[in-house]
N, C-alpha and C positions, 0 to 999 in steps of 0.2 A: 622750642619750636624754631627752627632754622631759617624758614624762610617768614618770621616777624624780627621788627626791628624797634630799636628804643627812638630812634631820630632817623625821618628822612627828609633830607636835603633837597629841595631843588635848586638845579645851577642853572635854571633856563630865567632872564627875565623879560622877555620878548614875547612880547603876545600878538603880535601882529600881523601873525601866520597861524594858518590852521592847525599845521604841524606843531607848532609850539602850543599851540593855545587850547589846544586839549589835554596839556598838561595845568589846566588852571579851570578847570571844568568842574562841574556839582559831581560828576559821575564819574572823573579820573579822584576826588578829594573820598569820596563813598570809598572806590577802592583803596586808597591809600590808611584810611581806619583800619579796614580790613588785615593791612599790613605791620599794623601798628601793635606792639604789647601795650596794655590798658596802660594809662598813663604817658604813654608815648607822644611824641612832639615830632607835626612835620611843620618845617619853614622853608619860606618862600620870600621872594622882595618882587615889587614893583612899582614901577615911575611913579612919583611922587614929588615934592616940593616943599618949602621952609617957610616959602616967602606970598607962592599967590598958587592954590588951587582952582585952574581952569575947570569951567562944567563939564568939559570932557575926559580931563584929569581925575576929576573927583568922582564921574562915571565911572571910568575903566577899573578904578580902585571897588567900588561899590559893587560891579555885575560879578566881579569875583567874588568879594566877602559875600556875598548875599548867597554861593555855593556854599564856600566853607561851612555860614553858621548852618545850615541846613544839618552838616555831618559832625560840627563839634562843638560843642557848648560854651568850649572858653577858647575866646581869642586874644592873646595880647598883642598891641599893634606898638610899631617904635617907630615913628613917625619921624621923615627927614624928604633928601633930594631922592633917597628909595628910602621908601618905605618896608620895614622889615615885619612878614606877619608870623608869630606862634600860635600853632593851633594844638590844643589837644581835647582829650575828653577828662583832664584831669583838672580842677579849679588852682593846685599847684602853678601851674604858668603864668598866675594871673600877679603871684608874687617874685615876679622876674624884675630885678630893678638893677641902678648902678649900683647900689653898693652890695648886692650877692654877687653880681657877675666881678666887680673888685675881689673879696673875698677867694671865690673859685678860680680866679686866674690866678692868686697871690697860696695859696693851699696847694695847686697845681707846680706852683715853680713856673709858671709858662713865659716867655721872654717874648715881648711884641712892643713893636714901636711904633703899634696904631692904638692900641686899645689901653692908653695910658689912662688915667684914673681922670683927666680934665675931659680928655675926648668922651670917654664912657657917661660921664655926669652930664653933657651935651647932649647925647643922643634919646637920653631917658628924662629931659626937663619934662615937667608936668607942664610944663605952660602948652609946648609943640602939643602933646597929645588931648589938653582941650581945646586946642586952634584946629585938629586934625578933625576932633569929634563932631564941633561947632557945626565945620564945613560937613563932613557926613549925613547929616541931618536931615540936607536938601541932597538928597543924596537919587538916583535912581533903583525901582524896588526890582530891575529885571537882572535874571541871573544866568550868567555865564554857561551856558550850557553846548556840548560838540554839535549840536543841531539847531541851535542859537549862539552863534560866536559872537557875540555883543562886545568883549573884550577885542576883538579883530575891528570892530567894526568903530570901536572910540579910540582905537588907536590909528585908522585910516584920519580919524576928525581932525585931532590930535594934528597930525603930520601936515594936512590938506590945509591947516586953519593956520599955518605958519608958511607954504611953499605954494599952493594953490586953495585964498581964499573963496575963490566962487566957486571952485566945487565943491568945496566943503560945505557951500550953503546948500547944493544940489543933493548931496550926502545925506547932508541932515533933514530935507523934505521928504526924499526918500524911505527914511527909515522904519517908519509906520506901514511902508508897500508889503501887500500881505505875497506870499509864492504865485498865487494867482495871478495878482498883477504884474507879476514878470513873467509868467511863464505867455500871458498874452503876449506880453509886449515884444519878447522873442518871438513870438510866434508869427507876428504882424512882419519885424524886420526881416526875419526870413524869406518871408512870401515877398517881399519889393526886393531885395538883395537875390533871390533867387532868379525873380524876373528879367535883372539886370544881367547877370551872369548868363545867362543866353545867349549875349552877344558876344558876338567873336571876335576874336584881335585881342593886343593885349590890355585894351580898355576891360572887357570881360575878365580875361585872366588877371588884373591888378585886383579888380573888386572880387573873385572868387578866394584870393588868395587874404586878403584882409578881412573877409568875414570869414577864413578861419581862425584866423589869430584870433578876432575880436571875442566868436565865442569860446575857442579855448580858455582865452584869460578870463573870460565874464565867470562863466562855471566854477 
């Protein structure tokens, strides 16, 4: 079958666009099965840490995996400053460790001066992957989905909660607002923004020309 594969890779780790972040979705991972010969492995990485998992860190990790497990039974995580996930529907991946992936680089002949036998034994301590679990736990149960971009939206946290802490806190109030209560609340801005833009001169034209911007980007 030509158009299935043994592994497919994604090179995107940036979820913090819609664009991107439909490639990390319950319903882009569904197809990617689809894509897959039985046994088959897709991997994927994202932001993660060694040292201190932020709730919105360990969110953004969670609304994805909470897609995957949905489409595949066994996930192996390798746990670092990214996080590397294997997913397949084969329980084989579960026995992914340093000393196979030694083995198969050294079988291979492959020549790398990353993936040296110390570094490799680093990346797969069992210690990181029950510190990674621990943290999981308390983890969020909502899932990443193209018409719930949850990963977009703990990646704004994320960004906001290091460059602009108060609106992060406005972020995070927000986030429970259901489409109704935005679609009001644009609806109310419009009707004063609209009233205002009435006025002539370029008092009028500054504010007609900023409530376009305002809703293009809101949208």
């Amino acid at each position: 079958d030509l158009d299935k594969y043994d592994v497919i890779m994604l090179g995107f780790s940036n979820q913090s666009e819609l664009s991107t972040n439909r490639l990390f979705t319950e319903e882009f991972f569904a197809l990617v099965l689809k894509k897959l010969y039985r046994g088959g492995i897709v991997a994927f990485w994202v932001p993660g840490s060694t040292a201190y998992l932020s709730n919105h860190m360990r969110d953004l990790n969670a609304c994805i995996l909470n897609g995957v497990k949905i489409n595949f039974p066994n996930i192996r995580v390798i746990p670092g400053d990214i996080n590397i996930y294997l997913a397949s529907d084969s329980p084989q991946i579960m026995g992914v460790d340093a000393q196979l992936i030694q083995q198969r680089i050294s079988a291979r002949g492959i020549k790398s001066f990353t993936l040296v036998k110390g570094y490799v034994e680093y990346k797969f301590q069992q210690r990181l992957l029950d510190w990674f679990s621990e943290n999981m736990l308390r983890a969020t149960d909502k899932i990443n989905r193209d018409f719930a971009p949850w990963a977009v939206f703990e990646n704004l946290l994320i960004w906001n909660r290091v460059f602009s802490p108060s609106f992060a806190g406005f972020l995070e109030k927000m986030q429970e607002a259901t489409l109704r209560y935005w679609l009001l609340f644009i609806a109310m801005l419009s009707m004063i923004l609209g009233a205002i833009t009435f006025r002539k001169g370029p008092a009028g034209q500054k504010v007609r020309l900023l409530y376009c911007i305002f809703s293009a980007g809101f949208f």
